[in-house]
N, C-alpha and C positions, 0 to 999 in steps of 0.2 A: 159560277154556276152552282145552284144546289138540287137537289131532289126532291126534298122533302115539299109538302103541300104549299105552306103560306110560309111568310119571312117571319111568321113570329114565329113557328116550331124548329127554324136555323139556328145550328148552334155557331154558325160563322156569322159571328158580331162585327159591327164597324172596325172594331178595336182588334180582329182579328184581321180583317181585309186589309187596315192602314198596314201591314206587314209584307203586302205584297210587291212587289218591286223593291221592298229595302235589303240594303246589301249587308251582311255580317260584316265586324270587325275583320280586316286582314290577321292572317296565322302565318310567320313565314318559318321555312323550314330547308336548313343544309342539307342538303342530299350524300350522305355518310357510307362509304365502301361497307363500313360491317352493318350499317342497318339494311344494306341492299343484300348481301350475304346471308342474312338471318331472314327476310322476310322472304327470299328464290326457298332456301330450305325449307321455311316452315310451311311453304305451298307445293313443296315438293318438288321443285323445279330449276332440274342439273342443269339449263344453260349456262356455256360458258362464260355467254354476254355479259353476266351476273357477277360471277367469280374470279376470275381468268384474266389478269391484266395480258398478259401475253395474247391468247386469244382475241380479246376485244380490241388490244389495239390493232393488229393486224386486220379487223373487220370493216365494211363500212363505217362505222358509228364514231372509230376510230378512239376509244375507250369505254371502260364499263357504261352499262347503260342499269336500269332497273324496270324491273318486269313490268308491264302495262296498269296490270291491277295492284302495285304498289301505292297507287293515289289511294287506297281505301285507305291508306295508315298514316295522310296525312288531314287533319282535321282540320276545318273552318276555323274561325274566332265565333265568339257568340255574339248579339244582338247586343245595340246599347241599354236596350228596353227587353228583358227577358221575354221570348214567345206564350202567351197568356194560354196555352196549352188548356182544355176543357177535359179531356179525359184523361183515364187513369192509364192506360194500355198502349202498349204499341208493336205494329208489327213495321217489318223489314217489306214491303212493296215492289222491290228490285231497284238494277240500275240499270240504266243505259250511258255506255261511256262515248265519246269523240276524242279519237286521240290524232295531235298534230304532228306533234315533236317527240322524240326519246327525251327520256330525264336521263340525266348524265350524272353520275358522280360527281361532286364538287356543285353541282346546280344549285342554287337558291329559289326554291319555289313558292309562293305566295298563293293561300288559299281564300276563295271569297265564297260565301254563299250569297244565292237571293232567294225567296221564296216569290214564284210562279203563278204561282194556282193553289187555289183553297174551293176542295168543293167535298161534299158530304154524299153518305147513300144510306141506306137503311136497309138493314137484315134479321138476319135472327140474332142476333146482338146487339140489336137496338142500332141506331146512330154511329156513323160511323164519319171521323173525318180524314180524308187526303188530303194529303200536302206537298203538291210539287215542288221540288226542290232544284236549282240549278248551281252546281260547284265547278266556279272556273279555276284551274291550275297556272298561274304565269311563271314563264323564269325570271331569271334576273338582266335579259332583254326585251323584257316587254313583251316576250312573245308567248299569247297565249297556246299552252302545250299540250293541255284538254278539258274536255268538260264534264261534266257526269252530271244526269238530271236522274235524282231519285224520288221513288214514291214514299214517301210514310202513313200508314194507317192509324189512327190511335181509335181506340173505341174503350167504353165504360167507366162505371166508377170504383170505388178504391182508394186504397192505398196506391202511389204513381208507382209504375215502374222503374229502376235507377234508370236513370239516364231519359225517360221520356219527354223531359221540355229540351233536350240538346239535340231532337233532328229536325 
């Protein structure tokens, strides 16, 4: 879907669209007691579930688990073909998570992106593109344990922002 008038003032080119449905490279990642520890603190959040072997076994979960919004600090792989990114800028759009399962200490979790949706709007910043994004979480039985579909905005030109072709 775009906004803009006609398909030749789209800045979502063929070459952008073949990206939709493609999955990122896999990122896997061991689920670490002290990374689970440092990331409950640096969001400020005493659950015991987090820290507390005592506590957590004793709980349903029946060991440490990590905070829900711990997946932010686990990252996709990137594309075989880098994303042909047009602008310089990017904003944070939000997320929306679906969680299944707790991550568990000792878990093996496997990151995949795909890009969704590509559609542009126009403001007073000119041209602006979205980029649906969908990030599955699996462990290491195959069971998917969430998703998170994010927005990314990029808009203008420039010098790229760090990190702007990696969402």
């Amino acid at each position: 879907m775009t906004t803009s008038g006609t398909a030749s003032e789209s800045v979502i080119t063929d070459e952008l669209r073949s990206f939709i449905g493609l999955e990122s490279r896999p990122a896997s990642y061991d689920i670490e007691r002290h990374a689970v520890e440092r990331f409950a603190c640096a969001i400020g959040d005493p659950n015991p579930l987090y820290s507390d072997q005592n506590a957590a076994r004793s709980s349903s979960y029946g060991g440490l688990i990590a905070p829900p919004t711990f997946f932010r600090s686990l990252l996709p792989g990137g594309y075989t073909n880098p994303f042909p990114e047009p602008f310089a800028h990017v904003l944070d759009g939000g997320s929306k998570y679906r969680f299944h399962e707790p991550v568990r200490v000792g878990d093996h979790i496997t990151v995949v992106r795909k890009i969704t949706e590509l559609f542009e709007k126009h403001g007073r910043m000119g041209a602006m593109l979205f980029k649906i994004t969908e990030i599955s979480y699996t462990n290491q039985h195959d069971q998917l344990v969430a998703t998170q579909a994010t927005t990314t905005i990029t808009y203008g030109i420039g010098e790229k922002d760090g990190g702007v072709g990696d969402h």
